[in-house]
C-alpha positions as CSV (number, residue, x, y, z in Angstrom):
1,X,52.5,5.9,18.1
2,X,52.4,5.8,14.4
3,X,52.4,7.9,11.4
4,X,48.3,8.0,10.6
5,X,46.3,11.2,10.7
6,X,44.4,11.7,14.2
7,X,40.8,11.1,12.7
8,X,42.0,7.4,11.1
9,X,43.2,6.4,15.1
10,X,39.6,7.7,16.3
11,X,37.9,5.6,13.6
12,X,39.4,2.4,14.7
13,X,38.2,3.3,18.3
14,X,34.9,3.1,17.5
15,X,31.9,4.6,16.7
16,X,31.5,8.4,17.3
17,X,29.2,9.8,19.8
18,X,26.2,11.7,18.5
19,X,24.0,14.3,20.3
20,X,20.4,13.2,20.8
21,X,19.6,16.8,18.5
22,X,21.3,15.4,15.6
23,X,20.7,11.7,15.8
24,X,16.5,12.9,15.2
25,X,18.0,15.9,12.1
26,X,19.9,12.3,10.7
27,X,16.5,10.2,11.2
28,X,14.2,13.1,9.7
29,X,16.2,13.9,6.9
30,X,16.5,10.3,5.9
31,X,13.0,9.7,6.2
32,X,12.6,12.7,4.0
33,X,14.4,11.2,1.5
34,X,12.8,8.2,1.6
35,X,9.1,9.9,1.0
36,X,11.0,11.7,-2.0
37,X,12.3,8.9,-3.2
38,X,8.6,7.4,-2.8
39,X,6.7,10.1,-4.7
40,X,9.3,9.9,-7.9
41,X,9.5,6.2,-8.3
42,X,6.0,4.8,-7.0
43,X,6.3,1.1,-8.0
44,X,9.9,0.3,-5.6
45,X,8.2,2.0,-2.8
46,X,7.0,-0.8,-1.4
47,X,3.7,-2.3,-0.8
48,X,1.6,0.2,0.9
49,X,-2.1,-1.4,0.6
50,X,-1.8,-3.3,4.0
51,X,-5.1,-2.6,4.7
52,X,-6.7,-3.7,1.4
53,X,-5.0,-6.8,1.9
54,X,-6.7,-7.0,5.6
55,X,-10.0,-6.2,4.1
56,X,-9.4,-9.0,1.4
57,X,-8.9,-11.7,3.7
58,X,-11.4,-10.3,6.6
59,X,-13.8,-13.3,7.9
60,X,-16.9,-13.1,6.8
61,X,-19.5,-11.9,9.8
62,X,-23.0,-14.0,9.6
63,X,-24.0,-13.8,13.1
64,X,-27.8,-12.6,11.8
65,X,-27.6,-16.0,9.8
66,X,-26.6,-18.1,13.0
67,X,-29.1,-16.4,15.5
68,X,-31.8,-15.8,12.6
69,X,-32.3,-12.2,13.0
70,X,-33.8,-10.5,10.0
């Protein structure tokens, strides 16, 4: 073998295998973070007016104009 520590050889291996239990605690706490990091610094959040942007470009609905309801 050689002379590096155990945990260097089981890095090279490949990736370790995580429990379904902590894989969601790893995806929860870093989407925790993210909301955190949301709430202090507003403007690199991202854009989160999707739906104003929907409403914005919406086609306009004039079916009483075609059929000539009043």
């Amino acid at each position: 073998m050689s002379d590096k520590p155990q945990d260097q050889l089981d890095e090279q291996q490949g990736p370790k295998k995580v429990s379904l239990a902590d894989a969601i605690k790893q995806k929860l706490a870093q989407k925790k973070a993210d909301q955190a990091a949301a709430r202090a610094n507003p403007k690199q959040a991202g854009n989160g007016n999707q739906s104003a942007k929907s409403q914005m470009t919406k086609k306009v609905n004039n079916q009483r104009r075609r059929t000539g309801g009043s």
